[in-house]
N, C-alpha and C positions, 0 to 999 in steps of 0.2 A: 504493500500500500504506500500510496507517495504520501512525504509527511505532510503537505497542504490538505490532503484528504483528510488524516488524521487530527487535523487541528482543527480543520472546520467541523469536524463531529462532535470533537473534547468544548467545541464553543458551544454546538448546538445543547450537549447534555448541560453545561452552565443555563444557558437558555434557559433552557428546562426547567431548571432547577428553580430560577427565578422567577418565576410565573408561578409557581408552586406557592409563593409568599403572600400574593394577592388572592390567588384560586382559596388558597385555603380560609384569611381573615374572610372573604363571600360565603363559603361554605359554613361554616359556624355561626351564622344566622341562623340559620336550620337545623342545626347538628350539636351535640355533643362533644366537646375532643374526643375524647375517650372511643365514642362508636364511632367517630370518622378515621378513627386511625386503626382501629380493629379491621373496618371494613376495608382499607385502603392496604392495608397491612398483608390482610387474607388473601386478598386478589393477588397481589404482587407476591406471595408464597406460591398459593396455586401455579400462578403462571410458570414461572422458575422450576419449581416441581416439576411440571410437564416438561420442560426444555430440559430439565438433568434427571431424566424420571431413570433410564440406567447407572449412570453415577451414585444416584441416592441411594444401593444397594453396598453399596464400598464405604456407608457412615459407618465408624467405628467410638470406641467411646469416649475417645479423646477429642473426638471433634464434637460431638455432642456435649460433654462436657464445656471445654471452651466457648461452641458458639451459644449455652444456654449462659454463661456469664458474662460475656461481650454482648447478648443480646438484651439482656438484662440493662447493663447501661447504655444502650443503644435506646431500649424502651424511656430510659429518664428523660434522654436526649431531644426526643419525638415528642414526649410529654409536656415537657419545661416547655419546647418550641413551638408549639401549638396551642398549648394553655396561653402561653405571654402572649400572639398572637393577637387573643381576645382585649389583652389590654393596654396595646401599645401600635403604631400604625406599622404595615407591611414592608413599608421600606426599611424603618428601623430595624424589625426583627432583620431582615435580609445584611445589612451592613453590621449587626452586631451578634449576627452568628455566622461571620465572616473570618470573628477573631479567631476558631478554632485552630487555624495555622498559624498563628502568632503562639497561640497557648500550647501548644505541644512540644515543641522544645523547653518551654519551663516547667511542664508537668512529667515530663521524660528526665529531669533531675536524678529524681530517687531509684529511677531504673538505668540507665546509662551511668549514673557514680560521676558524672562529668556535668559542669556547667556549659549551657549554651552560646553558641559563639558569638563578637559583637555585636553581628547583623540582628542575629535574634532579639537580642534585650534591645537596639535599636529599634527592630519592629515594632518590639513589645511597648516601648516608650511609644511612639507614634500614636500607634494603635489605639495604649489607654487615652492618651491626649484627645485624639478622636472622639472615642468614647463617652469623657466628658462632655463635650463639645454638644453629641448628641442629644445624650441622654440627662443633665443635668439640669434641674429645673434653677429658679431665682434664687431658691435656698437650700440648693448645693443638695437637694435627696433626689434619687434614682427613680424613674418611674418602674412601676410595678410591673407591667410587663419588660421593660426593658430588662429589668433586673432577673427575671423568668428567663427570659434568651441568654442573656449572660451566662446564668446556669446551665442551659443546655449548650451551648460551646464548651464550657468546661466538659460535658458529658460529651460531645462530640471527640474533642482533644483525647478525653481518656479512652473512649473506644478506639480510633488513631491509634495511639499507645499497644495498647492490648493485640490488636490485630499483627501489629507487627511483629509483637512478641511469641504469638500463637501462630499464626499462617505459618509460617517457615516448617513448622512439625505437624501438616495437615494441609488439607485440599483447599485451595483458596472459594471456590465456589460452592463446595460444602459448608463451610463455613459460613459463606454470608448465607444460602439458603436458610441455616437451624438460626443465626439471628432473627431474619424478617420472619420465619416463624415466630420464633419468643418475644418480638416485638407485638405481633398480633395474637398472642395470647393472652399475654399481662394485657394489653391493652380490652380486650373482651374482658378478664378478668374485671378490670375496672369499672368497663360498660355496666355489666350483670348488678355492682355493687353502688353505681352512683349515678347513674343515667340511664335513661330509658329512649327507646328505639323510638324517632319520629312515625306518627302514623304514615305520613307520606312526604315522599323526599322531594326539596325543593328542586327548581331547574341550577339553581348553583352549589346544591351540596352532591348533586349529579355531575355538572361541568368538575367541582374541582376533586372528585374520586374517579372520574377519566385522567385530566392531568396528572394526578401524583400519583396511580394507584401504578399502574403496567409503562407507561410514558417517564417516568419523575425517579421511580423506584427499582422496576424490573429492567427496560429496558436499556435506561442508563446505565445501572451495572454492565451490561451486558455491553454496552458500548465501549464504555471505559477499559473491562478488562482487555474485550480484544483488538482496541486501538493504540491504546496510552505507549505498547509498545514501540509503536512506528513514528515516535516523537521523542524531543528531549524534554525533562523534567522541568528544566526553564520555561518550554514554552508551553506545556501542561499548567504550571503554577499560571500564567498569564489566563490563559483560558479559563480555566478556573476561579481567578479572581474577578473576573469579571461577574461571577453571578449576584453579589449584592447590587452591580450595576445596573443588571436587566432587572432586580428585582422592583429595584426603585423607580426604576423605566416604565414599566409594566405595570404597577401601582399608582402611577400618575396617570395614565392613560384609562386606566380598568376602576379604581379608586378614588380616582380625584385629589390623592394625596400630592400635600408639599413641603417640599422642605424649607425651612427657612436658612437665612442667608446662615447662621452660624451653626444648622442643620450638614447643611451643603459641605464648611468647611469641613466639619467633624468626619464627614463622610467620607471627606478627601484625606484624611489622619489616618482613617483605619484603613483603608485601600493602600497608602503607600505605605503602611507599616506592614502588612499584608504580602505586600510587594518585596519591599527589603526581608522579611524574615524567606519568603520560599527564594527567592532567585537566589538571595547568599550563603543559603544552607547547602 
């Protein structure tokens, strides 16, 4: 595959992903977290399922085990980010769970035994600056969804982490399969115990479980794994940071959302910290 091919797909899965931000704050008009991510969850298992239905005969228990603990904080991840969703606008969520590549070289501390290189804590400076910027009201406290996505980056960060640590002694796509399973488990789990199933689904909590369910979850996987190789990791990190930008793109246009001028900057804080942590790692 020629690497322009390759990069214009790693954009298009960013795309994706950032459409995801506004699909979803429209869907939770109608919906539940909790059942939109079971339901969203289920689908993008099933599917997977069926594409590796031979494969999934070679799960052994070490992958099981791992992808039920990785999927586990993968489920906090989806949780945090969907729940804040509800209380902070689409483009925020998008730019401030953008940090999770900032955050994983400082959360990779205790398991690497080694501090992060300048570039990193650079990022990571940038980034928090950003951050502020965003999310700080007149009297310096965090809004409540913002502060919801922040959490879920850290959970993002630390499933990063894990994965890296586990994949190398197990099937890469085993593994994410028994995640998005236990992501849509816990997440039913939840359903059954704190929300109840709309009697009838709106036209956008339908539009954004097309988006994120097989398109946002399944297929991106499946994109990434068998692309990202015919590219260098610089210009994967580029692609990839671009999805807080479509997310906030996509949210103005789908939303009506704005950002304000010190919105804007903040934005441009956490994108170039963003930038400087992957290109110089």
């Amino acid at each position: 595959m020629h690497p322009l091919i390759a990069d214009l797909l790693l954009l298009l899965v960013a795309l994706v992903w950032g459409l995801t931000f506004p699909a979803i704050k429209g869907a939770l008009e109608g919906i539940g977290p909790y059942a939109f991510l079971a339901i969203r969850f289920s689908l993008a298992s099933i599917f997977l399922i069926i594409v590796y239905l031979r494969k999934i005969r070679t799960i052994n228990k070490y992958c099981m085990q791992a992808g039920f603990f990785i999927g586990f904080v993968l489920f906090g991840a989806y949780a945090l980010q969907t729940i804040g969703i509800q209380y902070t606008t689409a483009s925020n969520a998008a730019f401030i769970s953008g940090l999770t590549v900032v955050l994983v070289p400082l959360l990779n501390i205790p398991f690497s035994k080694q501090l992060p290189n300048f570039y990193a804590l650079l990022g990571a400076i940038s980034a928090t600056f950003g951050l502020g910027l965003l999310s700080l009201n007149s009297s310096f406290s965090i809004n409540f969804g913002d502060f919801l996505v922040l959490l879920c980056a850290f959970c993002f960060a630390l499933q990063i982490i894990l994965v890296g640590r586990f994949a190398p002694n197990t099937d890469s796509e085993l593994l994410t399969i028994i995640q998005i399973t236990i992501v849509a488990f816990f997440s039913g789990l939840f359903t059954l115990n704190l929300e109840t199933l709309p009697e009838k689904f709106t036209s956008e909590v339908w539009l954004g479980l097309a988006i994120t369910a097989i398109p946002a979850t399944s297929l991106a996987y499946l994109i990434q794994n068998k692309v990202q190789q015919f590219t260098s990791p610089a210009r994967t990190a580029i692609a990839f940071s671009m999805e807080p930008v479509f997310g906030a793109i996509f949210s103005y246009f789908w939303l009506q959302e704005t950002l304000t001028t010190q919105g804007l900057i903040g934005c441009g804080f956490v994108l170039l910290g963003m930038l400087i942590a992957e290109l110089k790692s």
